[in-house]
Biopython code that builds the backbone (N, CA, C, O; Angstrom):
import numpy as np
from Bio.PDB.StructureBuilder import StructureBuilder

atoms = [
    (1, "UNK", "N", (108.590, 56.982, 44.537)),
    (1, "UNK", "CA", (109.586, 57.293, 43.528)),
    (1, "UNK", "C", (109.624, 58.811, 43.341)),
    (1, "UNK", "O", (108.790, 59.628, 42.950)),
    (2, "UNK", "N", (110.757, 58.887, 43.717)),
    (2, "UNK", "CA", (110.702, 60.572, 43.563)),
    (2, "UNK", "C", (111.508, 61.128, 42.092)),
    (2, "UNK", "O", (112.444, 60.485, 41.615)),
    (3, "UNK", "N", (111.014, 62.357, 41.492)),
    (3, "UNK", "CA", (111.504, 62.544, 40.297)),
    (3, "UNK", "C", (112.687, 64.005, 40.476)),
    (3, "UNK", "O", (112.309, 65.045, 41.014)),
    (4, "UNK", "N", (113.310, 63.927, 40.236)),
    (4, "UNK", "CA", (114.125, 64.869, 39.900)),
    (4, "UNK", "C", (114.313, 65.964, 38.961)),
    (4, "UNK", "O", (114.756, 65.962, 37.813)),
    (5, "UNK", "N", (113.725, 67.233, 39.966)),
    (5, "UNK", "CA", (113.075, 68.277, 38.833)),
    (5, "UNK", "C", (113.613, 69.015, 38.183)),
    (5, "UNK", "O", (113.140, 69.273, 37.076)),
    (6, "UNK", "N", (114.793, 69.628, 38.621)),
    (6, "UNK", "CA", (116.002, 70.314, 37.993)),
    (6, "UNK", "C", (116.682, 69.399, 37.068)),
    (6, "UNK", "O", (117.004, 70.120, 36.124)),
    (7, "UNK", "N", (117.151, 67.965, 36.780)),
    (7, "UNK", "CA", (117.275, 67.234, 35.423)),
    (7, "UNK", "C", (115.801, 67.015, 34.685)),
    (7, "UNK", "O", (115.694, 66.550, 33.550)),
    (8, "UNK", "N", (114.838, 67.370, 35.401)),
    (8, "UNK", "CA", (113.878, 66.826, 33.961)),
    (8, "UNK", "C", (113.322, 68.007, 33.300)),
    (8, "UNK", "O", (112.567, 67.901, 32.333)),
    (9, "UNK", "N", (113.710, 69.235, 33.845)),
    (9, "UNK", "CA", (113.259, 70.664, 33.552)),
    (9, "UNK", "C", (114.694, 70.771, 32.392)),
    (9, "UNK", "O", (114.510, 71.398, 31.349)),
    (10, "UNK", "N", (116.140, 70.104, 32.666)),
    (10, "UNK", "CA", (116.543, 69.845, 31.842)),
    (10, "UNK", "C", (116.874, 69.355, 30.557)),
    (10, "UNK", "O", (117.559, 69.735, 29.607)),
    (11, "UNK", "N", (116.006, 68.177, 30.904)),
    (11, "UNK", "CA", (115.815, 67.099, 29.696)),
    (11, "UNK", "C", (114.519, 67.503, 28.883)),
    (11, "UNK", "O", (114.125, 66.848, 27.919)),
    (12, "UNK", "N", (113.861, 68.693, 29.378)),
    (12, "UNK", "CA", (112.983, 69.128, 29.053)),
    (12, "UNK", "C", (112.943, 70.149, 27.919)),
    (12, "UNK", "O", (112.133, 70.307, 27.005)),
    (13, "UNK", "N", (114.281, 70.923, 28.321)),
    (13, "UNK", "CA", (114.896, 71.795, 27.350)),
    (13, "UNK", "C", (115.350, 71.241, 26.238)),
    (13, "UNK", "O", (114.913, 71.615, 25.149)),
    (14, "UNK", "N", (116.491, 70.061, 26.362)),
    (14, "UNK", "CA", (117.349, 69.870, 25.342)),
    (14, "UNK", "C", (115.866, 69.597, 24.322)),
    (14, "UNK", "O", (115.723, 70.114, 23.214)),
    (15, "UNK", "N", (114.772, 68.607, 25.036)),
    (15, "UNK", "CA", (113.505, 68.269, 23.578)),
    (15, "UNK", "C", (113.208, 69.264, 22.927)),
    (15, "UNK", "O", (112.852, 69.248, 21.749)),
    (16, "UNK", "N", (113.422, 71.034, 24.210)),
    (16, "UNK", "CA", (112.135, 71.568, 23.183)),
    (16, "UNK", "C", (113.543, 72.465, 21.630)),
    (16, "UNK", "O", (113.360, 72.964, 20.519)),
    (17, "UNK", "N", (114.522, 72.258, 22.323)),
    (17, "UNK", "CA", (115.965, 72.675, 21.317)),
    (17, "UNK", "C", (115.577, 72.164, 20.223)),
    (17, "UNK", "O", (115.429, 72.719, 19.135)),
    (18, "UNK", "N", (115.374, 70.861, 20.578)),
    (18, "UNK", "CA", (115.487, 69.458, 19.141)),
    (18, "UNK", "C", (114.360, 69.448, 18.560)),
    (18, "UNK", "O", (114.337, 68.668, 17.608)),
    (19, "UNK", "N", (113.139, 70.158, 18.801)),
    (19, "UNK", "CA", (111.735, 70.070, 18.241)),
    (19, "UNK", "C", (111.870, 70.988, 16.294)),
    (19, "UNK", "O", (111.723, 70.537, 15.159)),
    (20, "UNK", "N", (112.246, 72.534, 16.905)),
    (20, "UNK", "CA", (112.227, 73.317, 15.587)),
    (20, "UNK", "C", (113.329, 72.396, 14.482)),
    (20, "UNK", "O", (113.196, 72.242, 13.268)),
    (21, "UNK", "N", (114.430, 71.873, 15.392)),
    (21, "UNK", "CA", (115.166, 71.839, 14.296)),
    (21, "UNK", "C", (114.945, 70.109, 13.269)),
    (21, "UNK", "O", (115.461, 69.599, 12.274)),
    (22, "UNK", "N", (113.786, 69.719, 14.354)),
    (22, "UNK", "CA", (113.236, 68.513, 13.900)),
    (22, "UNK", "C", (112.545, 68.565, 12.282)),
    (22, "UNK", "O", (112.539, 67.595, 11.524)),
    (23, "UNK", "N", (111.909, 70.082, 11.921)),
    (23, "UNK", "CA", (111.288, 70.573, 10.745)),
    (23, "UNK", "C", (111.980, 71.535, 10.771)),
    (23, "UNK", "O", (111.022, 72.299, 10.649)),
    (24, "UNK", "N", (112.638, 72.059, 10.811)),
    (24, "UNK", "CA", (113.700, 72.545, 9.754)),
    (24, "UNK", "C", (114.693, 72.223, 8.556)),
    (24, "UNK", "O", (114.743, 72.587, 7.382)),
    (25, "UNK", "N", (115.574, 71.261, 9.471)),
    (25, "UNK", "CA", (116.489, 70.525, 8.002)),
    (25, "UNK", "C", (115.853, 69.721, 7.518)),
    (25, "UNK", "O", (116.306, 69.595, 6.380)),
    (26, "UNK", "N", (114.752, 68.815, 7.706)),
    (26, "UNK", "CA", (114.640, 68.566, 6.450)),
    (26, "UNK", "C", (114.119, 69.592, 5.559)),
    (26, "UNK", "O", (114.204, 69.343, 4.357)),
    (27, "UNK", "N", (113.550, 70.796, 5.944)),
    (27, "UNK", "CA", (113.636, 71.686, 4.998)),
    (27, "UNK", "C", (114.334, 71.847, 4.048)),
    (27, "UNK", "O", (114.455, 71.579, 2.852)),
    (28, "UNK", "N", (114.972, 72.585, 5.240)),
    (28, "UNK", "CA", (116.483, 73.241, 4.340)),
    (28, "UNK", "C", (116.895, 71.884, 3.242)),
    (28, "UNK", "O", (117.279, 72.083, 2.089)),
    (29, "UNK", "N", (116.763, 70.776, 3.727)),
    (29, "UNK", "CA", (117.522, 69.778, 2.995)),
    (29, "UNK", "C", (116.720, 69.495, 1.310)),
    (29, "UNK", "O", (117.348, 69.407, 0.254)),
    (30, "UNK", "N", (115.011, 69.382, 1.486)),
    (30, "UNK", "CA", (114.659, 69.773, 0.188)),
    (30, "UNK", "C", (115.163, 71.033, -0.277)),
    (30, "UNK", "O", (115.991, 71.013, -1.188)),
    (31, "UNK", "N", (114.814, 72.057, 0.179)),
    (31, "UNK", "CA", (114.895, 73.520, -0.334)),
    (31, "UNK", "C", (116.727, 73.355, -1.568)),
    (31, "UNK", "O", (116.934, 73.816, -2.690)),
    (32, "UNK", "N", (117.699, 72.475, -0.601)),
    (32, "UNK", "CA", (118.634, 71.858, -1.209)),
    (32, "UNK", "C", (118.487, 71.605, -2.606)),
    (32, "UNK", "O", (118.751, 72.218, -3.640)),
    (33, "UNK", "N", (117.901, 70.329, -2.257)),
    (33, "UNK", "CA", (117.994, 69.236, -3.800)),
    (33, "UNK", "C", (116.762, 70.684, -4.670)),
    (33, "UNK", "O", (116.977, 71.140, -5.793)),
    (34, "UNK", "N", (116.141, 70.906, -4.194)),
    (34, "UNK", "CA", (115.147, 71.846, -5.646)),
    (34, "UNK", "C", (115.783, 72.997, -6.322)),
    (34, "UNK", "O", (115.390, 73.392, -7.419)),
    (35, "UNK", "N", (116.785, 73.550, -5.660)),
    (35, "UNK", "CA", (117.902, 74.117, -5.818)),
    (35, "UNK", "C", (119.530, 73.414, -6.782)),
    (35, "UNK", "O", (120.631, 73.952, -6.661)),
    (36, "UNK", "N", (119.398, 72.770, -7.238)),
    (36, "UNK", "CA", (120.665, 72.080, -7.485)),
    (36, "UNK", "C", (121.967, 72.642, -8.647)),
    (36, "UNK", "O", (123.065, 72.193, -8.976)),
    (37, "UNK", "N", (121.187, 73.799, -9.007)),
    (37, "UNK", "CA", (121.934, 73.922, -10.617)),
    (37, "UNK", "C", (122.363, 75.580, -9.432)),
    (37, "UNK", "O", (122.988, 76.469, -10.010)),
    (38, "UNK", "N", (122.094, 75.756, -8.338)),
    (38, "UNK", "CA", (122.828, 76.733, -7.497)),
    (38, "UNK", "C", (124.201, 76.324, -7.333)),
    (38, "UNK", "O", (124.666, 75.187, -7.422)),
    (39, "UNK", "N", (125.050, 77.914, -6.965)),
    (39, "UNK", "CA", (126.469, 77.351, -6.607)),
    (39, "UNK", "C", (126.480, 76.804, -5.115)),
    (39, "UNK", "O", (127.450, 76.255, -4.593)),
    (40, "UNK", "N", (125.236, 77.042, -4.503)),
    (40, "UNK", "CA", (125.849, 77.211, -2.810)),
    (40, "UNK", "C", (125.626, 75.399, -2.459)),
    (40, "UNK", "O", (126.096, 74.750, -1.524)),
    (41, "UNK", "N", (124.675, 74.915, -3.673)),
    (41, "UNK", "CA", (123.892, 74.023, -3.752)),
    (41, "UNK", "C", (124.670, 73.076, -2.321)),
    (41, "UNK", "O", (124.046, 72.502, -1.429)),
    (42, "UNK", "N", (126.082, 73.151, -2.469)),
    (42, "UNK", "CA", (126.450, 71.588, -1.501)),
    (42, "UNK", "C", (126.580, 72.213, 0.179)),
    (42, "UNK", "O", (126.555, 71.621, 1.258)),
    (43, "UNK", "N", (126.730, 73.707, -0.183)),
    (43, "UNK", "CA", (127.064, 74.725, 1.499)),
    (43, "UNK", "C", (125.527, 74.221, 1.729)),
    (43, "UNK", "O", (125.273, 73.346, 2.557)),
    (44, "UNK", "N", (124.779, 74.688, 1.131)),
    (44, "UNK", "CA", (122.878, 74.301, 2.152)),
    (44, "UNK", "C", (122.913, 72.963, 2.259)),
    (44, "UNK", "O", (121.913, 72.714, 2.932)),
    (45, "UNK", "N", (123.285, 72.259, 2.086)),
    (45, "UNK", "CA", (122.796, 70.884, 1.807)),
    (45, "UNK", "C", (123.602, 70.181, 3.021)),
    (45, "UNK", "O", (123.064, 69.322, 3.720)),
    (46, "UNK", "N", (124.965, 70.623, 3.218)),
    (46, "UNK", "CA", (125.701, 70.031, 4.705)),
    (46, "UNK", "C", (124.887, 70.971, 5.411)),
    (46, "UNK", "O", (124.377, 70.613, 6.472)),
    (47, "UNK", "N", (124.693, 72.129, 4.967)),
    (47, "UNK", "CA", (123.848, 72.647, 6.438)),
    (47, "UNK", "C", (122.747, 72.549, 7.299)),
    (47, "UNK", "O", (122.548, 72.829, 8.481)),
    (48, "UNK", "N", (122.020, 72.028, 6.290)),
    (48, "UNK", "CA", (120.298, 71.046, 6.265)),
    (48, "UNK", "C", (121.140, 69.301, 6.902)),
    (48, "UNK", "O", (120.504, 68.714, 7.777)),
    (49, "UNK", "N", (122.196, 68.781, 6.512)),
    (49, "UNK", "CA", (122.129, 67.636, 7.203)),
    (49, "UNK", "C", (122.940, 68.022, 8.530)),
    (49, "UNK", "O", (122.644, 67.453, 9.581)),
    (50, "UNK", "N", (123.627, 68.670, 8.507)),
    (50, "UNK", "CA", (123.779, 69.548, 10.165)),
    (50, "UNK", "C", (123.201, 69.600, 11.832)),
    (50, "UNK", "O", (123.587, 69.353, 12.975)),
    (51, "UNK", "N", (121.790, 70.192, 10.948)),
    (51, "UNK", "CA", (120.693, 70.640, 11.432)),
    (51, "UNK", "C", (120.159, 69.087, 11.830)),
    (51, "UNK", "O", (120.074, 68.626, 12.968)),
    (52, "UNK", "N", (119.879, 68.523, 10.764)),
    (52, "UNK", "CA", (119.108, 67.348, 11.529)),
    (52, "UNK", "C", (120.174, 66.392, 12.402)),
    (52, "UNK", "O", (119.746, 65.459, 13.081)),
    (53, "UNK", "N", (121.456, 66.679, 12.328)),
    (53, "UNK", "CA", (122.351, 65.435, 13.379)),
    (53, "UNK", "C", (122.597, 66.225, 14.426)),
    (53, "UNK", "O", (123.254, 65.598, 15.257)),
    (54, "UNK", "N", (122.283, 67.705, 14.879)),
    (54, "UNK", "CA", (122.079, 68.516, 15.778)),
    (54, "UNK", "C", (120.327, 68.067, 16.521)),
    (54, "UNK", "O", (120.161, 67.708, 17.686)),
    (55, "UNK", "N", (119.465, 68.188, 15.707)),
    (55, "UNK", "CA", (118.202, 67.318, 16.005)),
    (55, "UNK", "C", (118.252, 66.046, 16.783)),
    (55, "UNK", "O", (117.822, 66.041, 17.937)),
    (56, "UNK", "N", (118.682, 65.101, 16.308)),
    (56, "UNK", "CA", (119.008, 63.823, 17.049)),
    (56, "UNK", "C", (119.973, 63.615, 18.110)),
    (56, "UNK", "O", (119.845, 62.954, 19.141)),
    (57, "UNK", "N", (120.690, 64.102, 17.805)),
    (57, "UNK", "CA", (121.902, 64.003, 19.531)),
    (57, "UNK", "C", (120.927, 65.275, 20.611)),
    (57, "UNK", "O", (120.672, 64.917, 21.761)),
    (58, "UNK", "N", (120.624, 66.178, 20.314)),
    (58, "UNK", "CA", (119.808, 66.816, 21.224)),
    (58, "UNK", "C", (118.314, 66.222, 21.371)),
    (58, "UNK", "O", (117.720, 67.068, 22.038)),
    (59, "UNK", "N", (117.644, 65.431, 21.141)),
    (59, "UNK", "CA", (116.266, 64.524, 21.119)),
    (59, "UNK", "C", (117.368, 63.248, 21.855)),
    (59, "UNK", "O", (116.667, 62.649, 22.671)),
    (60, "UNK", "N", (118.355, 62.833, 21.852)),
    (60, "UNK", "CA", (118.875, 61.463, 22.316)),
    (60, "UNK", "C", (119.388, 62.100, 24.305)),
    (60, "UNK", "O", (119.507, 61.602, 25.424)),
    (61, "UNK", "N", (119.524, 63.455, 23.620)),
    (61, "UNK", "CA", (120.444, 63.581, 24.935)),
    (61, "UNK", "C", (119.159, 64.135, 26.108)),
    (61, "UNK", "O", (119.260, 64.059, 27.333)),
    (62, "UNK", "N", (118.006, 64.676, 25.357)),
    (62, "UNK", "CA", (117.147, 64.866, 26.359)),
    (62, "UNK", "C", (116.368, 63.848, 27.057)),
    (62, "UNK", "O", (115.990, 63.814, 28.228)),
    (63, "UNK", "N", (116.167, 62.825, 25.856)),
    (63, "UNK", "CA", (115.190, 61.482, 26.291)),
    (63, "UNK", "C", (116.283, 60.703, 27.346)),
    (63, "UNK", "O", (115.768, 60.102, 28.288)),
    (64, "UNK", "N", (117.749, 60.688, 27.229)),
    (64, "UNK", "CA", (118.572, 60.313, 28.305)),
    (64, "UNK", "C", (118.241, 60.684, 29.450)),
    (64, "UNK", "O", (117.965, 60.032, 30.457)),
    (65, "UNK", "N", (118.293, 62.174, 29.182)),
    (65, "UNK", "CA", (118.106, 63.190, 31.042)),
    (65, "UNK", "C", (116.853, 62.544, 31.613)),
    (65, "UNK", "O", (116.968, 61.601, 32.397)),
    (66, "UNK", "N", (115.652, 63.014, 31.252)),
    (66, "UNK", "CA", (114.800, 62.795, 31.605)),
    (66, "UNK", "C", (114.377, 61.551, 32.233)),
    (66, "UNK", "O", (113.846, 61.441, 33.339)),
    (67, "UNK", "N", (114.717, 60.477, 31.276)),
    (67, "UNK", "CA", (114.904, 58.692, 31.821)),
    (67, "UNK", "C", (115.608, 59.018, 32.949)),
    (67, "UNK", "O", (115.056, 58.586, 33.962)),
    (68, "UNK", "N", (116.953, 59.816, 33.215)),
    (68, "UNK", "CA", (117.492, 59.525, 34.555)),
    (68, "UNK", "C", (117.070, 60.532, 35.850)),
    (68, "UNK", "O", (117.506, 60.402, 36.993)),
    (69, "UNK", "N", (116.123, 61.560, 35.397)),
    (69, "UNK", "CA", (115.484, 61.810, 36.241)),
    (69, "UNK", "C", (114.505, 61.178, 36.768)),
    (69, "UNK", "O", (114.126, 61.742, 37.794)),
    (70, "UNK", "N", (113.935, 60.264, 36.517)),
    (70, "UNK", "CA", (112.771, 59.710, 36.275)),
    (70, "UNK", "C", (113.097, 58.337, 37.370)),
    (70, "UNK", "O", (112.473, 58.117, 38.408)),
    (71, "UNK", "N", (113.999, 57.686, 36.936)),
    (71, "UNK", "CA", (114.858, 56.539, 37.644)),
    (71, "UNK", "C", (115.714, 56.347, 38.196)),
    (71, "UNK", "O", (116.221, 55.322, 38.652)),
    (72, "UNK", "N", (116.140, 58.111, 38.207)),
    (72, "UNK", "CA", (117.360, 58.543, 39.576)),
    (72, "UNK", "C", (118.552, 57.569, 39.338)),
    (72, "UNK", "O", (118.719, 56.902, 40.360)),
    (73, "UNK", "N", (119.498, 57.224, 38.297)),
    (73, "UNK", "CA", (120.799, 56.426, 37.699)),
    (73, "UNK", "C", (121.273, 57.754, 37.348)),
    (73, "UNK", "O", (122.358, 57.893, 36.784)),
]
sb = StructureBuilder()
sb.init_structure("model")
sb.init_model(0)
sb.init_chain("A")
sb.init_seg("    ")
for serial, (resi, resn, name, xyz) in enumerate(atoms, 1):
    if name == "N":
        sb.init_residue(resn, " ", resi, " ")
    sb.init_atom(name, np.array(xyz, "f"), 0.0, 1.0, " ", f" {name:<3s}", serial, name[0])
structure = sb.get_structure()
């Protein structure tokens, strides 16, 4: 079984993209709610849930690559 190194050096990237922003928004997303009587209060708060649906499609799209390097589909 041979693996395919140029997609998994790929799929390798998109994880390490999706790692910081894995602990980040939810940061940002408390830092949000402890914040609430702020004006920006609802701008951080889409920006913290942003961050984490940027997290998950980049963690979905790397664990994809990699599976198809892996199993050559």
């Amino acid at each position: 079984m041979n693996t395919n190194k140029d997609l998994l050096s790929k799929g390798i990237k998109y994880i390490t993209i999706s790692l910081p922003c894995l602990f980040i928004g939810p940061a940002v997303i408390h830092f949000a709610f402890i914040n609430k009587l702020q004006t920006l209060y609802y701008l951080i708060l889409a920006i913290g849930i942003g961050i984490c649906i940027t997290a998950m499609i980049m963690l979905f799209k790397g664990l994809n690559t990699i599976m198809k390097s892996l199993f050559n589909k």
